[in-house]
ROMIKOL-507665 format. One record per residue: x, y, z of N, C-alpha, C in turn; residue in one letter; chain; residue number from 1. Coordinates in Angstrom, 1 decimal. Atoms other than C-alpha are relative to their C-alpha. Example, Ala and Ser with C-alpha at 12.3 -4.5 7.8 and 13.67 -1.06 7.14 Angstrom:
<rec><n_x>0.9</n_x><n_y>-1.2</n_y><n_z>0.0</n_z><ca_x>12.3</ca_x><ca_y>-4.5</ca_y><ca_z>7.8</ca_z><c_x>0.9</c_x><c_y>1.2</c_y><c_z>0.0</c_z><res>A</res><chain>A</chain><n>1</n></rec>
<rec><n_x>-0.9</n_x><n_y>-1.1</n_y><n_z>0.0</n_z><ca_x>13.7</ca_x><ca_y>-1.1</ca_y><ca_z>7.1</ca_z><c_x>-0.8</c_x><c_y>1.1</c_y><c_z>0.8</c_z><res>S</res><chain>A</chain><n>2</n></rec>
This chain:
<rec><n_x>0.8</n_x><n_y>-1.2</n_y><n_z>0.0</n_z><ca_x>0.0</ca_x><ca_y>0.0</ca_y><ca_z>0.0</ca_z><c_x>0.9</c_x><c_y>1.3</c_y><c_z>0.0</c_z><res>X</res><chain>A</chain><n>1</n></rec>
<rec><n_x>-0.8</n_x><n_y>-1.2</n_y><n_z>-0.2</n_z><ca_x>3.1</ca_x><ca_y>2.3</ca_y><ca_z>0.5</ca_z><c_x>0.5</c_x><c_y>0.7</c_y><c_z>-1.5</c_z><res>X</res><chain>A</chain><n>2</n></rec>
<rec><n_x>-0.3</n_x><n_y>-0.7</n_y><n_z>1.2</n_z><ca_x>4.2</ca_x><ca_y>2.3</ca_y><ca_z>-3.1</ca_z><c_x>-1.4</c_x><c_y>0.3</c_y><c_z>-1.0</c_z><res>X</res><chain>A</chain><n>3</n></rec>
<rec><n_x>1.1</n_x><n_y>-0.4</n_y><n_z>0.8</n_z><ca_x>0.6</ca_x><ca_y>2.6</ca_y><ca_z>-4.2</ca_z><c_x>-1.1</c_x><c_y>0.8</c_y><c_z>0.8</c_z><res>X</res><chain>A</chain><n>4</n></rec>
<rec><n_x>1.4</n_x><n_y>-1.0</n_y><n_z>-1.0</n_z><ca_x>-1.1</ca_x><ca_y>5.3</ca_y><ca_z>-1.6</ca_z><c_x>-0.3</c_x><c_y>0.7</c_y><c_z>-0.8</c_z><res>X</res><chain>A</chain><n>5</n></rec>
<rec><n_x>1.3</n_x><n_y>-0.8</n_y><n_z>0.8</n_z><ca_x>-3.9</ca_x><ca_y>7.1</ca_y><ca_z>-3.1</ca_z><c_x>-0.4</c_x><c_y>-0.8</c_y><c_z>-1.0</c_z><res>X</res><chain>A</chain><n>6</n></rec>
<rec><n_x>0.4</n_x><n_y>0.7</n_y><n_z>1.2</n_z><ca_x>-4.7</ca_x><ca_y>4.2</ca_y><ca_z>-5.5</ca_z><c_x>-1.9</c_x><c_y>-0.3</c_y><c_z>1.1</c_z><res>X</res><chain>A</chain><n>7</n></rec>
<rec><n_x>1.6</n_x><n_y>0.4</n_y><n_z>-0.5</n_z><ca_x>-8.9</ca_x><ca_y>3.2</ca_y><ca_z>-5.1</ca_z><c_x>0.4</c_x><c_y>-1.3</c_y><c_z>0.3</c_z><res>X</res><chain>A</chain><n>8</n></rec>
<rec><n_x>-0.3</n_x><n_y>1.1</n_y><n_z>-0.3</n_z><ca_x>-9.4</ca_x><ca_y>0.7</ca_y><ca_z>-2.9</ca_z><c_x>-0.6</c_x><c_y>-1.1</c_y><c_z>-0.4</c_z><res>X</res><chain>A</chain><n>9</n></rec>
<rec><n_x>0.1</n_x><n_y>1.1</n_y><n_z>0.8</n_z><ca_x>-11.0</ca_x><ca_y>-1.8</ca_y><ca_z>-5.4</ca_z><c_x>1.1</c_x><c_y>-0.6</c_y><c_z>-0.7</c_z><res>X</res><chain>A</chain><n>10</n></rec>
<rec><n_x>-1.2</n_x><n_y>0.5</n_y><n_z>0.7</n_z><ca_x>-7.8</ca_x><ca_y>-1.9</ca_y><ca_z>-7.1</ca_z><c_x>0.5</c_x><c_y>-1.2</c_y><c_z>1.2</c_z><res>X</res><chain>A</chain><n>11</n></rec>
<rec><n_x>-0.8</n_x><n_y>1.1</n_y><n_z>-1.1</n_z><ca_x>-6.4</ca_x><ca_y>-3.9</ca_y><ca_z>-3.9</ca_z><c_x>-0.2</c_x><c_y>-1.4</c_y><c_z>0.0</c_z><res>X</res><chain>A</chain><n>12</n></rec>
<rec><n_x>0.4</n_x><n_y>1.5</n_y><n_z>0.1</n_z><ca_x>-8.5</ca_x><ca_y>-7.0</ca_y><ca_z>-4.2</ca_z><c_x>0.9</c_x><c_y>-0.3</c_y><c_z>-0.7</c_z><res>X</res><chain>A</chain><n>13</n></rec>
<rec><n_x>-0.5</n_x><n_y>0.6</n_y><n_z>1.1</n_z><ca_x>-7.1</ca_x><ca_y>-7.7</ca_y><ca_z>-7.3</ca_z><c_x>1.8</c_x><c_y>-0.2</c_y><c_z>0.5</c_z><res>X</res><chain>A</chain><n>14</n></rec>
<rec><n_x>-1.1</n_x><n_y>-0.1</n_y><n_z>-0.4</n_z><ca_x>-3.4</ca_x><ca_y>-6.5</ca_y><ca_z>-5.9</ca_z><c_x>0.6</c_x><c_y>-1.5</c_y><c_z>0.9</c_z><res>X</res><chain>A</chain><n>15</n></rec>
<rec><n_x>0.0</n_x><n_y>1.0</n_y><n_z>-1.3</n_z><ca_x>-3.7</ca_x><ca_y>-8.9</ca_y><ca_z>-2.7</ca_z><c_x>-1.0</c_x><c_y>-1.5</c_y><c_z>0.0</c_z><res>X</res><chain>A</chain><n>16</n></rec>
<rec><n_x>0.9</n_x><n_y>1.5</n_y><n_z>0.0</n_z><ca_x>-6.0</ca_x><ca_y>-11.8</ca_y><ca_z>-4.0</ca_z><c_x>-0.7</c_x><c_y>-0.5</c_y><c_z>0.8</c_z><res>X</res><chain>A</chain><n>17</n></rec>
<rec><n_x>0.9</n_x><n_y>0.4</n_y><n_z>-1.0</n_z><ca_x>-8.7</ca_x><ca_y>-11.1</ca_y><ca_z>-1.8</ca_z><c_x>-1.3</c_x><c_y>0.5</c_y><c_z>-0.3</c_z><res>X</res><chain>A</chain><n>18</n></rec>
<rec><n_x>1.3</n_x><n_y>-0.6</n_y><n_z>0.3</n_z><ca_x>-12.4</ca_x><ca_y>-10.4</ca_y><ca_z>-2.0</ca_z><c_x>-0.2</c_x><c_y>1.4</c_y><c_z>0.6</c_z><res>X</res><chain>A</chain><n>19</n></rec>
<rec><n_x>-0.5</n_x><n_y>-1.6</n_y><n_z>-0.7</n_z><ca_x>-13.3</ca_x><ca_y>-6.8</ca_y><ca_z>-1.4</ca_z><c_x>-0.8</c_x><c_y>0.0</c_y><c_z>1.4</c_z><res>X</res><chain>A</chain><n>20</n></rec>
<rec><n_x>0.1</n_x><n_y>-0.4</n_y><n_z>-1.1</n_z><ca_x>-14.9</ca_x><ca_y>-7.3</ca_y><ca_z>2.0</ca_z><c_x>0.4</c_x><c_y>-0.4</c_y><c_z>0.3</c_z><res>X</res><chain>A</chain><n>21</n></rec>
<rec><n_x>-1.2</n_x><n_y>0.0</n_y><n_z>-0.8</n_z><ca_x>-11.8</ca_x><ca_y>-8.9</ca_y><ca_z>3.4</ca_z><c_x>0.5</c_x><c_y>1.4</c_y><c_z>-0.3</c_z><res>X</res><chain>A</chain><n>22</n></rec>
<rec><n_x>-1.0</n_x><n_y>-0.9</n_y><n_z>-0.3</n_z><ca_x>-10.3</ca_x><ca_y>-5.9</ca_y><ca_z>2.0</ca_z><c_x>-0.5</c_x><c_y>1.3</c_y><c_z>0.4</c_z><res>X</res><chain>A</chain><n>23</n></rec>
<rec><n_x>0.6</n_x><n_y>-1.4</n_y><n_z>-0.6</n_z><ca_x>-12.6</ca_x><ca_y>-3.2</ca_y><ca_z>3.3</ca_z><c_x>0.0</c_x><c_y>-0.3</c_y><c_z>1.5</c_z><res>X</res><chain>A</chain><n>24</n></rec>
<rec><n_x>-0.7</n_x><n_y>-0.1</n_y><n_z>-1.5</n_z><ca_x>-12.0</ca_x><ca_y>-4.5</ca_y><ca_z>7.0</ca_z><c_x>1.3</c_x><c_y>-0.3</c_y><c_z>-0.2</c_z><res>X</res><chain>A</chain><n>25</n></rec>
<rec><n_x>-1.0</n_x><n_y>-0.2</n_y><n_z>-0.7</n_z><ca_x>-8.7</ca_x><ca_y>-4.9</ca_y><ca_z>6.5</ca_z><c_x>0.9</c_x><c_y>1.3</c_y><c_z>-0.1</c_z><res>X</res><chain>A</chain><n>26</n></rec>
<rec><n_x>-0.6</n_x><n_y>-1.1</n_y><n_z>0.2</n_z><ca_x>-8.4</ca_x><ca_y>-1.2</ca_y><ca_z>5.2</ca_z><c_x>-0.8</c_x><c_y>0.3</c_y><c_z>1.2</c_z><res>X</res><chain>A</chain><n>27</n></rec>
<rec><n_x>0.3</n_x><n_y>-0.1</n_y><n_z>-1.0</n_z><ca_x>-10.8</ca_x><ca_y>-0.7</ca_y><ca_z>8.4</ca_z><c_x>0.4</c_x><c_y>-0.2</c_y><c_z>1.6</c_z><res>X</res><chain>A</chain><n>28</n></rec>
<rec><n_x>-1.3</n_x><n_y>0.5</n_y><n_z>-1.1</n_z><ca_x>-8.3</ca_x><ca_y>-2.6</ca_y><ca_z>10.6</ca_z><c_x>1.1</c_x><c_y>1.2</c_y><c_z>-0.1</c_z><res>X</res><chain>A</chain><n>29</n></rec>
<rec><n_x>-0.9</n_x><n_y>-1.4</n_y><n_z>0.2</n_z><ca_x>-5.7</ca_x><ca_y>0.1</ca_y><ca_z>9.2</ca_z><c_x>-0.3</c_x><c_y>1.3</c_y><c_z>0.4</c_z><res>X</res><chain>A</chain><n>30</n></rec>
<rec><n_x>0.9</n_x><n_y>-0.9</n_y><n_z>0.2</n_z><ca_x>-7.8</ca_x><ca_y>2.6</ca_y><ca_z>9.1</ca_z><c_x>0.4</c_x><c_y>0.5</c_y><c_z>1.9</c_z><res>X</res><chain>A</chain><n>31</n></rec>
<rec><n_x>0.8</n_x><n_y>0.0</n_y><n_z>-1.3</n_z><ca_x>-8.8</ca_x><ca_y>2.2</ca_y><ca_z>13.0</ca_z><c_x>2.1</c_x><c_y>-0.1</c_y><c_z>1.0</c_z><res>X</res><chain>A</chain><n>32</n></rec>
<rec><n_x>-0.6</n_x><n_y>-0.2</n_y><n_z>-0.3</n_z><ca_x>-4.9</ca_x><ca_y>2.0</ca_y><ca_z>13.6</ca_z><c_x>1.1</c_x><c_y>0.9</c_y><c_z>-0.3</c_z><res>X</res><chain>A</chain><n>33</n></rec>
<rec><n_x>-0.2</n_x><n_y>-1.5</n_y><n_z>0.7</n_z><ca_x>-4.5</ca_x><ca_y>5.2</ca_y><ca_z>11.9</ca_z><c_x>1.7</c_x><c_y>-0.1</c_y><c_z>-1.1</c_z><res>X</res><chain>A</chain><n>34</n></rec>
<rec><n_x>-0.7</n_x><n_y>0.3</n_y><n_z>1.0</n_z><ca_x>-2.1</ca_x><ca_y>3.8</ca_y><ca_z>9.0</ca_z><c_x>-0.3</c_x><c_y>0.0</c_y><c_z>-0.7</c_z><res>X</res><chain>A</chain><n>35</n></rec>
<rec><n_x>0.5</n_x><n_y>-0.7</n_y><n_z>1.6</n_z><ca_x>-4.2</ca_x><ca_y>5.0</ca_y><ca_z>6.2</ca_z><c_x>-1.3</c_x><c_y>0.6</c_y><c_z>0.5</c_z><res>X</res><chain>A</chain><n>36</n></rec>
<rec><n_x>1.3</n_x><n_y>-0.3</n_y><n_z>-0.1</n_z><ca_x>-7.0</ca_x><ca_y>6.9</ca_y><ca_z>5.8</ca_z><c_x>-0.3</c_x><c_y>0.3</c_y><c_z>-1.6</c_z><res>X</res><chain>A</chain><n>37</n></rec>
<rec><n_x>0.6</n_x><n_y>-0.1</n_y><n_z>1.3</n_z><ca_x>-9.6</ca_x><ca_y>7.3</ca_y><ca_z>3.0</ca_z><c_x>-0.5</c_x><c_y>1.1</c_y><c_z>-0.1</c_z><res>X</res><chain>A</chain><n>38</n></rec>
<rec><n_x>0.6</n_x><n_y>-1.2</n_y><n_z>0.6</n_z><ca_x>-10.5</ca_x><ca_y>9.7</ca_y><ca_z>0.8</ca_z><c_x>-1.5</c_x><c_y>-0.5</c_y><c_z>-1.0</c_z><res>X</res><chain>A</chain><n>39</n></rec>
<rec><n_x>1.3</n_x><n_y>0.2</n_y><n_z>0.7</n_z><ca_x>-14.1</ca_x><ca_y>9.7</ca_y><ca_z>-0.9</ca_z><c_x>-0.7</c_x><c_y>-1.5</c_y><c_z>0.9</c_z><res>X</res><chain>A</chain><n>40</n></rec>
<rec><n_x>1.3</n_x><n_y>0.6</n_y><n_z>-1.0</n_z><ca_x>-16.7</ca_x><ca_y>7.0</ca_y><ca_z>0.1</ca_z><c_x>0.1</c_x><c_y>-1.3</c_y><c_z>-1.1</c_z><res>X</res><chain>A</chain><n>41</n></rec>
<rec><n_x>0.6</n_x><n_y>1.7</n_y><n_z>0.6</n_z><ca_x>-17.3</ca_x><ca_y>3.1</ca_y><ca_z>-0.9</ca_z><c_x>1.4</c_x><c_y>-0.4</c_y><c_z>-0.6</c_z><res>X</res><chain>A</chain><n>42</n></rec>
<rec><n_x>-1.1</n_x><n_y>0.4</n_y><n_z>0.5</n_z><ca_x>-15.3</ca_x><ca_y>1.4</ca_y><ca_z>-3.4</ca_z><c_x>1.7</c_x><c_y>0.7</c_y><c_z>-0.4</c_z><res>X</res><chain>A</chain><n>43</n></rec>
<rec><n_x>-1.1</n_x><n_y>-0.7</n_y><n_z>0.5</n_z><ca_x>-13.9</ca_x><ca_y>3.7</ca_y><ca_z>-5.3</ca_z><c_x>1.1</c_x><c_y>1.1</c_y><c_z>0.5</c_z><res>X</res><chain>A</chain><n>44</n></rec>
<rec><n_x>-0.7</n_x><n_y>-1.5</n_y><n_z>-0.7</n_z><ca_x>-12.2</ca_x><ca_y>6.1</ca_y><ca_z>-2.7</ca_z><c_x>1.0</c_x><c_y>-0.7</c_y><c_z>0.2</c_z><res>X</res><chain>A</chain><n>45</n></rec>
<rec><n_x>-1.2</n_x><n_y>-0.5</n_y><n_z>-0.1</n_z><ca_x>-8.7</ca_x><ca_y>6.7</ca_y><ca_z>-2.2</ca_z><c_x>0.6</c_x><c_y>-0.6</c_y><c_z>1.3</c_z><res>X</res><chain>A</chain><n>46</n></rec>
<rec><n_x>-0.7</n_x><n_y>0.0</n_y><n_z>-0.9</n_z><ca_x>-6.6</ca_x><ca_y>4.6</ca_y><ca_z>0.2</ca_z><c_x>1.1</c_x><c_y>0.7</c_y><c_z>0.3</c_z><res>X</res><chain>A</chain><n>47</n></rec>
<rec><n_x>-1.3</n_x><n_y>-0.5</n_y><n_z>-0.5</n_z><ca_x>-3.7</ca_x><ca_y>6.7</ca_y><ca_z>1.5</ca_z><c_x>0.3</c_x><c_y>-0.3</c_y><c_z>1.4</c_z><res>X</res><chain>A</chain><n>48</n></rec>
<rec><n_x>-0.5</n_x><n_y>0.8</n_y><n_z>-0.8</n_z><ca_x>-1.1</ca_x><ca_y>5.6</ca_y><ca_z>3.5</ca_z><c_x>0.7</c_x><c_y>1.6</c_y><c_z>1.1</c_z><res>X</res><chain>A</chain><n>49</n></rec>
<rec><n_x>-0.4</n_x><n_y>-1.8</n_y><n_z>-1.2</n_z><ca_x>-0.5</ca_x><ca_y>8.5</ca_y><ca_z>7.2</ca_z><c_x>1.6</c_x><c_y>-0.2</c_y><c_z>0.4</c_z><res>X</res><chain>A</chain><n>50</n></rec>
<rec><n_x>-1.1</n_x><n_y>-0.1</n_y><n_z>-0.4</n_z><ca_x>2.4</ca_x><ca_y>9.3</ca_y><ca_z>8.2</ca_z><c_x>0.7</c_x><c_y>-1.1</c_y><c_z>1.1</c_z><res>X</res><chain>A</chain><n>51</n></rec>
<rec><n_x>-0.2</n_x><n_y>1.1</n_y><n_z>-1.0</n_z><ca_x>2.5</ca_x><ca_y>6.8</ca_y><ca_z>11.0</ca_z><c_x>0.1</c_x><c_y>-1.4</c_y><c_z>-0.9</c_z><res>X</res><chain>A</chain><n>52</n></rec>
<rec><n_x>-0.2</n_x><n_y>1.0</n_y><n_z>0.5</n_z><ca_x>1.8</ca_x><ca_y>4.2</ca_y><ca_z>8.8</ca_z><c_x>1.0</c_x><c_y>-0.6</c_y><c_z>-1.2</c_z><res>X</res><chain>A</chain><n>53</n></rec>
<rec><n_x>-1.9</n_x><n_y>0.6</n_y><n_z>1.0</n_z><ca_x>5.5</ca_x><ca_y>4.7</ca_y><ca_z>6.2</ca_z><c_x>0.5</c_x><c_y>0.2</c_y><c_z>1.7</c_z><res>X</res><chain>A</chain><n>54</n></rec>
<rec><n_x>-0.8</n_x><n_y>0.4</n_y><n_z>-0.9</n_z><ca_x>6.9</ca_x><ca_y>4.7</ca_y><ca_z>9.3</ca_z><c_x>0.3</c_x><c_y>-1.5</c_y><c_z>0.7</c_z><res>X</res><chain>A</chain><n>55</n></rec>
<rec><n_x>-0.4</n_x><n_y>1.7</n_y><n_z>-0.9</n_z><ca_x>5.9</ca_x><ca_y>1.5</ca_y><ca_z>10.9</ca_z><c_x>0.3</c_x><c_y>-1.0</c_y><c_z>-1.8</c_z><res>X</res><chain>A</chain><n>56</n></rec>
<rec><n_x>-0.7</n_x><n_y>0.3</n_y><n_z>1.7</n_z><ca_x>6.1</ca_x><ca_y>0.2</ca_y><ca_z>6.7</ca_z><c_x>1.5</c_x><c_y>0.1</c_y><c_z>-0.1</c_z><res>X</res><chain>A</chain><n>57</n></rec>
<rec><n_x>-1.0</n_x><n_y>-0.5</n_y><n_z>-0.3</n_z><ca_x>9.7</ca_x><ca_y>1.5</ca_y><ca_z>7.4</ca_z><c_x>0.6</c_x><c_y>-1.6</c_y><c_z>1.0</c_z><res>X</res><chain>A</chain><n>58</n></rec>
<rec><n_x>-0.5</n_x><n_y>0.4</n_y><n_z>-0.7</n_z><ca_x>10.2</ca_x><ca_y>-0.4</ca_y><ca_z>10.5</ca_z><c_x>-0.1</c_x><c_y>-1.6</c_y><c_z>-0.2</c_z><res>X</res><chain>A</chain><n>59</n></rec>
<rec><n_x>0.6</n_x><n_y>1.4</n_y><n_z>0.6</n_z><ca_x>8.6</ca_x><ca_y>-3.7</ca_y><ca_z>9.0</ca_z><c_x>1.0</c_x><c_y>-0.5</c_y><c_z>-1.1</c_z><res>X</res><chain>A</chain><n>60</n></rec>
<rec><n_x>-1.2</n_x><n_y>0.7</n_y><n_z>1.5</n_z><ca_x>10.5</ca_x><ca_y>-3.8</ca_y><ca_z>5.9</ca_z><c_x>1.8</c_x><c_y>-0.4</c_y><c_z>0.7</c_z><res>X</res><chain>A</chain><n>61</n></rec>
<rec><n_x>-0.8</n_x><n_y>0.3</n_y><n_z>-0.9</n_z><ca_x>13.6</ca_x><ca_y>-3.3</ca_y><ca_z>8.1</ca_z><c_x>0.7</c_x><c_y>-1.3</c_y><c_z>1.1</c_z><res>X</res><chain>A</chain><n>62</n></rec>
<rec><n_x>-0.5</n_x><n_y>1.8</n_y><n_z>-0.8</n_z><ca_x>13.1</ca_x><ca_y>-6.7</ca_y><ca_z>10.6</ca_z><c_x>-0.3</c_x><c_y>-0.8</c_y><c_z>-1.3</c_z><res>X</res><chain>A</chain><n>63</n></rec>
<rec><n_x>0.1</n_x><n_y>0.7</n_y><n_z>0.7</n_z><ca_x>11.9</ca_x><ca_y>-7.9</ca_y><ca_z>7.6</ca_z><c_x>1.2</c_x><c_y>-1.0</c_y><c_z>-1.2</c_z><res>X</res><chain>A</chain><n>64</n></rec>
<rec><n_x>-1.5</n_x><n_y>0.3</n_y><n_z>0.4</n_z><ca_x>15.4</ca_x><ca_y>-7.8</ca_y><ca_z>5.8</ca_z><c_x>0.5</c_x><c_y>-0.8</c_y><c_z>1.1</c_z><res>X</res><chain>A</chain><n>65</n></rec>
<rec><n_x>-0.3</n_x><n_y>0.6</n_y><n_z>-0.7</n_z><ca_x>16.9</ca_x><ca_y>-8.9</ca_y><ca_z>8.8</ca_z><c_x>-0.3</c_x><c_y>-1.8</c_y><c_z>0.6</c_z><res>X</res><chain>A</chain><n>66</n></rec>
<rec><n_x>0.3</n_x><n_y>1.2</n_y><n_z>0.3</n_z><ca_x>14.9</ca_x><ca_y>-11.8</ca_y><ca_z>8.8</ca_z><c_x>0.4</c_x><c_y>-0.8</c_y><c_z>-1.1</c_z><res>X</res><chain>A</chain><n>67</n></rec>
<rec><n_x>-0.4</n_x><n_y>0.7</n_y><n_z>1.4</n_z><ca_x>15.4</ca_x><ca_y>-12.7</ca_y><ca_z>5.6</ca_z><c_x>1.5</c_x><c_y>-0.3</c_y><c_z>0.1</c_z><res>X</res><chain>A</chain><n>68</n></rec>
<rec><n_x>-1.6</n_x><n_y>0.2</n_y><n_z>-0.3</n_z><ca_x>19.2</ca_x><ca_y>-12.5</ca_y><ca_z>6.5</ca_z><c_x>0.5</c_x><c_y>-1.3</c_y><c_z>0.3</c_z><res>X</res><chain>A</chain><n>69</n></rec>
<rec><n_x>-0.2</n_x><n_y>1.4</n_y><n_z>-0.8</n_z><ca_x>19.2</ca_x><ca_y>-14.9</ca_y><ca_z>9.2</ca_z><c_x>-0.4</c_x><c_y>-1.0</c_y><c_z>-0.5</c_z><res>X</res><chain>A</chain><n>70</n></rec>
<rec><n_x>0.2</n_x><n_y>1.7</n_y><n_z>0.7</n_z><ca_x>17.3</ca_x><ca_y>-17.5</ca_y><ca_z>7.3</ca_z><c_x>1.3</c_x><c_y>-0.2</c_y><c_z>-0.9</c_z><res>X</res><chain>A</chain><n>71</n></rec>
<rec><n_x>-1.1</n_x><n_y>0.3</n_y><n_z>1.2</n_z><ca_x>19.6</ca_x><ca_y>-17.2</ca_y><ca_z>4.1</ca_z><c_x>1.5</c_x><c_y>-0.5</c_y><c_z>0.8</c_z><res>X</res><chain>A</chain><n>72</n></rec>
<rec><n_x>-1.1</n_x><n_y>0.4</n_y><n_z>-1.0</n_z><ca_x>22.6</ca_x><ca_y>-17.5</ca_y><ca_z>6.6</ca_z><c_x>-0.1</c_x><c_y>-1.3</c_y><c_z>0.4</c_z><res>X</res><chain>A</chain><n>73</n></rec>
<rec><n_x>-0.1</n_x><n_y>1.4</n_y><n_z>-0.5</n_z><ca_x>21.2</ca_x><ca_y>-20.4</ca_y><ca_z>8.5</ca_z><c_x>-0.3</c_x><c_y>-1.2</c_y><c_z>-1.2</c_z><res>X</res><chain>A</chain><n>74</n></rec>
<rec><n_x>0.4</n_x><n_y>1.0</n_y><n_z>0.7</n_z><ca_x>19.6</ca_x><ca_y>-22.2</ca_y><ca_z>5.5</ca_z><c_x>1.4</c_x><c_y>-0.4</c_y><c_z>-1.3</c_z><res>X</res><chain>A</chain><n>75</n></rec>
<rec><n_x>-1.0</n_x><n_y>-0.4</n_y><n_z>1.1</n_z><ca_x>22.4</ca_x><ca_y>-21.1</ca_y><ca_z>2.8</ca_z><c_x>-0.9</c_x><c_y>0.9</c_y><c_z>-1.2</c_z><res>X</res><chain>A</chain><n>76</n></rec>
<rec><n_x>1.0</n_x><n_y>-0.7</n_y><n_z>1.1</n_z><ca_x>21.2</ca_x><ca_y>-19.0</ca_y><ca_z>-0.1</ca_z><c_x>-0.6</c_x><c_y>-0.6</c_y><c_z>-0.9</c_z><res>X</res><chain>A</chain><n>77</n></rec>
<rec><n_x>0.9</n_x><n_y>1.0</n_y><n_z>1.2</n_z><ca_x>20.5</ca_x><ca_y>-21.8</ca_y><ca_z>-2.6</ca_z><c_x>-1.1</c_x><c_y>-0.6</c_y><c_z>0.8</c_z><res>X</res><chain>A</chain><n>78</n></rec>
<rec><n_x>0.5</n_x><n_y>0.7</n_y><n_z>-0.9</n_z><ca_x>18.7</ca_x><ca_y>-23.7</ca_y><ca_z>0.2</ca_z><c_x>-1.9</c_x><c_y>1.0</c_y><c_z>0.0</c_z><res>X</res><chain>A</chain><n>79</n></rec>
<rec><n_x>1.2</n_x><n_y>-0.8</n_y><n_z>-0.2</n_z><ca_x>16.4</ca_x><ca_y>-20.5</ca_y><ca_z>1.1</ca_z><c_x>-0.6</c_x><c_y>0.5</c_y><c_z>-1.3</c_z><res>X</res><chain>A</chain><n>80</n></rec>
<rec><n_x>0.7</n_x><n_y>-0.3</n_y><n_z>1.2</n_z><ca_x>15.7</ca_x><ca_y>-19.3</ca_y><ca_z>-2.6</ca_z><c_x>-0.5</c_x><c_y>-1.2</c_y><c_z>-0.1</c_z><res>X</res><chain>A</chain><n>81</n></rec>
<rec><n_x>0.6</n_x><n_y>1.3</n_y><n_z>1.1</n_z><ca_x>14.5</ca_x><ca_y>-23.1</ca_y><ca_z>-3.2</ca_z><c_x>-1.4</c_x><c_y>0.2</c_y><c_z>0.6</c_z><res>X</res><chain>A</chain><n>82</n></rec>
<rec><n_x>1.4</n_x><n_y>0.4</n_y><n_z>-1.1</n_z><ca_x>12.1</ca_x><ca_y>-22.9</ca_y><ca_z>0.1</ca_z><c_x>-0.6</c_x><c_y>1.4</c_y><c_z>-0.6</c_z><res>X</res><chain>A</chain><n>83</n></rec>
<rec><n_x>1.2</n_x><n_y>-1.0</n_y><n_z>0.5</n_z><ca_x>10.7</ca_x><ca_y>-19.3</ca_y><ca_z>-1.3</ca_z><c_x>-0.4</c_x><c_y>-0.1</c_y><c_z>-1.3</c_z><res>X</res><chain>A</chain><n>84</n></rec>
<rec><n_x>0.4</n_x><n_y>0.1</n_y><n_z>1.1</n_z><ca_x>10.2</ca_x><ca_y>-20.5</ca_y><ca_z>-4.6</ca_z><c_x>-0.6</c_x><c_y>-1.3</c_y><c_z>0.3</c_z><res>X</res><chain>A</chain><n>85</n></rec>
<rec><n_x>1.0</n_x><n_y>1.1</n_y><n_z>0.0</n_z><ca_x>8.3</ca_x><ca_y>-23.8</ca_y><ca_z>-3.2</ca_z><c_x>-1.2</c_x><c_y>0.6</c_y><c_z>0.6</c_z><res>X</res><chain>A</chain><n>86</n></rec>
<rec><n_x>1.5</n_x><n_y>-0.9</n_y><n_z>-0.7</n_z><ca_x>6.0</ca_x><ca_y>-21.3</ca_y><ca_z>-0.7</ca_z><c_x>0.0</c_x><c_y>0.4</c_y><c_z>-1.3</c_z><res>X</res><chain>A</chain><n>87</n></rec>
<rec><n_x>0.4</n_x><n_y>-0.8</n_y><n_z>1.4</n_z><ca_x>5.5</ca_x><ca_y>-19.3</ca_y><ca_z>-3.9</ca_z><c_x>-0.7</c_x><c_y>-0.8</c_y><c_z>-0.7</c_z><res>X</res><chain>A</chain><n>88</n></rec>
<rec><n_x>0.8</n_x><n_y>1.1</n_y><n_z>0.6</n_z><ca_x>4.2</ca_x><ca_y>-22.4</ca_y><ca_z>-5.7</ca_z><c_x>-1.1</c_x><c_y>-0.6</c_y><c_z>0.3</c_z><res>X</res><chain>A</chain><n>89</n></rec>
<rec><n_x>1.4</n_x><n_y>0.3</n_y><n_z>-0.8</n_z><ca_x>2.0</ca_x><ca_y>-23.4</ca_y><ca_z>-2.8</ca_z><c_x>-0.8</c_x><c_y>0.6</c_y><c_z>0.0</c_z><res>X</res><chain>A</chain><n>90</n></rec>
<rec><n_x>1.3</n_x><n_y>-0.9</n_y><n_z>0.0</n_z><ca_x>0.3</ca_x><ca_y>-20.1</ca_y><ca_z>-2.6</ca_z><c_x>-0.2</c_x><c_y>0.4</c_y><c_z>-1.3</c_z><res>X</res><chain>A</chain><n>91</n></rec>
<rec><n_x>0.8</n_x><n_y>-0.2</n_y><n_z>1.4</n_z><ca_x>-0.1</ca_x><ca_y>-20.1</ca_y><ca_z>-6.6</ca_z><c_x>-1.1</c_x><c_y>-1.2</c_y><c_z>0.0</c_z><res>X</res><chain>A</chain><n>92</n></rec>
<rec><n_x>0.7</n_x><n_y>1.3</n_y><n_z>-0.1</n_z><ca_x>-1.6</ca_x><ca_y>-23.3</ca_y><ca_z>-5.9</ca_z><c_x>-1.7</c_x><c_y>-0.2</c_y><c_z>0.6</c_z><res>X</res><chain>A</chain><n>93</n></rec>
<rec><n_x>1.0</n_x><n_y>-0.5</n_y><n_z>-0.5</n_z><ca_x>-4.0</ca_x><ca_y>-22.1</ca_y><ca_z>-3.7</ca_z><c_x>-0.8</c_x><c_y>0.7</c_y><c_z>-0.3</c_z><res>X</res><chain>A</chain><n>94</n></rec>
<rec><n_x>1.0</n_x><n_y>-1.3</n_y><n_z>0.3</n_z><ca_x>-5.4</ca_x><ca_y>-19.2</ca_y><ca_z>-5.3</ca_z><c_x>-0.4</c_x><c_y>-0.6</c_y><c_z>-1.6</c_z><res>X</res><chain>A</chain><n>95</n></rec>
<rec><n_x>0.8</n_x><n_y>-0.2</n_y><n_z>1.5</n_z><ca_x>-6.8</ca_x><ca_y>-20.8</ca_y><ca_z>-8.4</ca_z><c_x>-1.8</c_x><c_y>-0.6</c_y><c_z>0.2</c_z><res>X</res><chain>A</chain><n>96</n></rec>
């Protein structure tokens, strides 16, 4: 949502491969922890992402690397690109 704030929030489903009332409580989950707010009304309005919310985006991407670190470290790098390209497989698997 950070490289696409102000995009409508029907666009998301499609982004995140989810129906749009998972994704209208989970912009309501955000929303309610003041990490975006909308602009206009229903579908078509304007998620944007608040200043609170590139920050904690910030802090996330952050342990996120760091995780990613540690696996590749402990697994090896061939090892861990094989395991993120077999999750990747699974959850193509799942979404058809």
């Amino acid at each position: 949502m950070v490289e696409n704030s102000g995009e409508q929030q029907k666009n998301y489903g499609a982004h995140l491969d989810l129906n749009a009332s998972t994704v209208n409580r989970l912009i309501d989950t955000l929303i309610e922890k003041s990490l975006v707010e909308k602009r206009g009304t229903g579908r078509g309005s304007e998620v944007v992402v608040t200043a609170e919310g590139k920050r904690e985006y910030r802090r996330v991407k952050k342990t996120m690397a760091k995780l990613r670190q540690k696996m590749s470290d402990s697994l090896g790098e061939e090892n861990f690109s094989q395991l993120v390209g077999n999750l990747s497989t699974a959850r193509d698997s799942f979404s058809v």
